[in-house]
C-alpha positions in Angstrom: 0.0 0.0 0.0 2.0 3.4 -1.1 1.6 6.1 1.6 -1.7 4.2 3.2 -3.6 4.3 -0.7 -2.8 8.6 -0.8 -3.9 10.3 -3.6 -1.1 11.9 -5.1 -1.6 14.9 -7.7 1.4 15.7 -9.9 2.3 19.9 -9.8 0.6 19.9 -14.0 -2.5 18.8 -12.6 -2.6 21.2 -9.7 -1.6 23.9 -12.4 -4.3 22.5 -14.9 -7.2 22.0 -12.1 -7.6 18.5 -14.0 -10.9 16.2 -13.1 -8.9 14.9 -10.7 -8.4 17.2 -8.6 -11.4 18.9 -8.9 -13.4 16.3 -7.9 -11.6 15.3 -4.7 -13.2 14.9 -1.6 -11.4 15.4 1.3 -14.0 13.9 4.1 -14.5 11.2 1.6 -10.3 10.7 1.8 -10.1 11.1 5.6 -13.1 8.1 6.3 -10.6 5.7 3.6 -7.1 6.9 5.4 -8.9 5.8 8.8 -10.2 2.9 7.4 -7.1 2.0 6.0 -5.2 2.3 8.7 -7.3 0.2 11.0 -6.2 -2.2 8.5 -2.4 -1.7 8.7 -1.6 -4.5 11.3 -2.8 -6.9 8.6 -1.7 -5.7 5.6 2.0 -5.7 7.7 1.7 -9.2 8.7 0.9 -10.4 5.1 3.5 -8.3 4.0 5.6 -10.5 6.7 4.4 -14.1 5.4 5.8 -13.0 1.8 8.8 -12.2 2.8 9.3 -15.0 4.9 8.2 -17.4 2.2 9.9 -15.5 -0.4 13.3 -16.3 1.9 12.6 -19.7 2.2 12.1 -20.4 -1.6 15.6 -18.4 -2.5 16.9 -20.5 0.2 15.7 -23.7 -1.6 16.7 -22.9 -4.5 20.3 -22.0 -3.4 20.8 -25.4 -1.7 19.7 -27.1 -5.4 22.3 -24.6 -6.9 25.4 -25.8 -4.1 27.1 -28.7 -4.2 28.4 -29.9 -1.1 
């Protein structure tokens, strides 16, 4: 999740006042941030299991690769 799901406006379309940006709603934004974060603590521990799992298949495939 990049910056807990943020919407991120590029300086053009701050300059431009594109759709964007000019339908943005910043209550609307707030209630998903919140929401989001109440969500955090699982989205980190997934985050976790793939990185664990992801070290244990490089790890297997290493000990294929070596020959004792």
């Amino acid at each position: 999740m990049l910056a807990y799901e943020s919407e991120a406006f590029l300086p053009v379309e701050v300059a431009l006042h594109t759709q964007s940006l000019t339908t943005f709603q910043e209550e609307l934004k707030y209630a998903t941030l919140r929401e989001a974060l109440d969500l955090l603590p699982a989205v980190r521990g997934d985050a976790l299991l793939r990185a664990a799992l992801y070290k244990l298949r490089i790890a297997r495939l290493h000990d294929r690769a070596v020959k004792l």
